[in-house]
C-alpha positions as a printed NumPy array, in Angstrom:
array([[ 58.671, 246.76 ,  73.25 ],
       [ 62.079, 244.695,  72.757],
       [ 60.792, 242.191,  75.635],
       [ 57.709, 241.381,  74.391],
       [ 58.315, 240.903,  70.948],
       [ 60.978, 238.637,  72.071],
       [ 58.359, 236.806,  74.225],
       [ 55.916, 236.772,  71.228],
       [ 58.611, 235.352,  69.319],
       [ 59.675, 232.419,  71.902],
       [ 55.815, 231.233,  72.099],
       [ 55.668, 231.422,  68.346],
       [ 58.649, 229.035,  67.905],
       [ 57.389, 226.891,  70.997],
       [ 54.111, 226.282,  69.569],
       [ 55.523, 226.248,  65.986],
       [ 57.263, 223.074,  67.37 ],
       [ 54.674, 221.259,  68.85 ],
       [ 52.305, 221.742,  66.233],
       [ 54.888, 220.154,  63.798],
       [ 55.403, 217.225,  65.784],
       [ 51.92 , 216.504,  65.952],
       [ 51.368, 216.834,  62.518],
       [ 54.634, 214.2  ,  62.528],
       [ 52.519, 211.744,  64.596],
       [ 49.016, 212.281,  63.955],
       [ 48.741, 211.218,  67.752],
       [ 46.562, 214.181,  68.781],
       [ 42.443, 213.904,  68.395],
       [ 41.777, 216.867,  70.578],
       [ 41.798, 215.08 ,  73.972],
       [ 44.647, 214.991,  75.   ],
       [ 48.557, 215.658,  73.385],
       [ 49.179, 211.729,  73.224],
       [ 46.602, 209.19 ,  73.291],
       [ 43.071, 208.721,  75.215],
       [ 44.95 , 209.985,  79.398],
       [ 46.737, 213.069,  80.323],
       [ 50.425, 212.822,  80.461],
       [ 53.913, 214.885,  80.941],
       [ 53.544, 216.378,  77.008],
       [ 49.906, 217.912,  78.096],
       [ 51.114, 219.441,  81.64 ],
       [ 54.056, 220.829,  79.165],
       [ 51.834, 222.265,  76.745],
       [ 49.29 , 224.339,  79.091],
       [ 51.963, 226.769,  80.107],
       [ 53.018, 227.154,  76.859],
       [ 49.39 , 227.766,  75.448],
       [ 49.206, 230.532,  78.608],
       [ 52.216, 232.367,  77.689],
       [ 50.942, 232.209,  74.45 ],
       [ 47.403, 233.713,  75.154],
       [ 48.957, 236.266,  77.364],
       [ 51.616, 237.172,  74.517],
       [ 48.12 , 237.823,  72.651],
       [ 48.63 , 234.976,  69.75 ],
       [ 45.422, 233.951,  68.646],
       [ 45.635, 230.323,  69.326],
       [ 42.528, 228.818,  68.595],
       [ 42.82 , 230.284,  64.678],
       [ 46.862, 229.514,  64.482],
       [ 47.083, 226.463,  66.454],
       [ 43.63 , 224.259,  66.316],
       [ 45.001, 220.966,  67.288],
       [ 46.717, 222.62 ,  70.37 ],
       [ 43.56 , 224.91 ,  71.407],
       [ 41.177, 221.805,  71.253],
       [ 44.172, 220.209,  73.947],
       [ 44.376, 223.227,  75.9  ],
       [ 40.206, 223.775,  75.968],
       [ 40.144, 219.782,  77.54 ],
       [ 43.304, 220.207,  79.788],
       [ 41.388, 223.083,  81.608],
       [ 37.941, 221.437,  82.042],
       [ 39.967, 219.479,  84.307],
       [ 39.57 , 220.905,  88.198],
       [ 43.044, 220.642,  89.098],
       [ 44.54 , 222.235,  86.05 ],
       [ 42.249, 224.827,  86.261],
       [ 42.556, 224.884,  90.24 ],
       [ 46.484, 224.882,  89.816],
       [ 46.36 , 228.143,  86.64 ],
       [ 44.205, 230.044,  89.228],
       [ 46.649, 229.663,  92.073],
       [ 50.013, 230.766,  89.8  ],
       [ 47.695, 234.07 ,  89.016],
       [ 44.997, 232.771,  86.082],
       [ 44.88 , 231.226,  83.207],
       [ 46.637, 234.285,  81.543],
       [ 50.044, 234.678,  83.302],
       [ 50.154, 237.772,  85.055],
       [ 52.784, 240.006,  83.641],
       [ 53.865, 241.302,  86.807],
       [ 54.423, 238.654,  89.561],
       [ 52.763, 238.97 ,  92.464],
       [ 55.231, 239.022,  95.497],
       [ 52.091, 238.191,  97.8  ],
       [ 51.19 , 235.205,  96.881],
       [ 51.842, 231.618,  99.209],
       [ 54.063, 229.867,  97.096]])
C-alpha cells in the first residue's frame, strides 16, 4: 500500500542518515552510538531501528553498525522494559487504545 511504502521509505532515509554520519565519525564500536555510555543519539536511534524492523527492512544485513547498537541498547532492562510497555519491540501497527499511558 501507498502508506507503507511511504513508511518503508522514511526509515530507509532515517537510517540512511545515521549510518552516514557514523561512517563520518567513526565514533561507533558497537556499544553504544557515541562513545563507551548511553546517550540522547542511542534513545534516538532505538525507535528508529523499531520502525524499521516493523517496516520489515532487514537491518542487521543493511545496517551492521546500527544493529550491533540496537542488539546492546535492548540488553538494557529499561529499554527493553520501556519497548514492551509502548506495545514490543516491533511497533504495533494498530495502536492500542487500552493501554495506561
Amino acid at each position: 500500500t501507498p502508506q507503507i511504502t511511504s513508511r518503508l521509505r522514511h526509515v530507509r532515509v532515517q537510517l540512511a542518515e545515521i549510518a552516514a554520519e557514523e561512517g563520518d565519525s567513526g565514533a561507533s564500536e558497537g556499544t553504544f552510538c557515541v562513545g563507551g555510555a548511553l546517550s540522547l543519539a542511542d534513545i534516538f536511534l532505538v525507535p528508529q531501528v523499531r520502525n524499521a524492523i516493523g517496516a520489515g527492512l532487514d537491518v542487521e544485513a543493511d545496517y551492521p553498525s546500527i544493529a550491533a547498537v540496537w542488539r546492546h541498547c535492548i540488553s538494557l532492562p529499561f529499554i527493553i522494559e520501556t519497548l514492551e510497555e509502548c506495545g514490543g519491540i516491533v511497533q504495533p501497527s494498530e495502536p492500542n487504545l487500552d493501554a495506561k499511558l
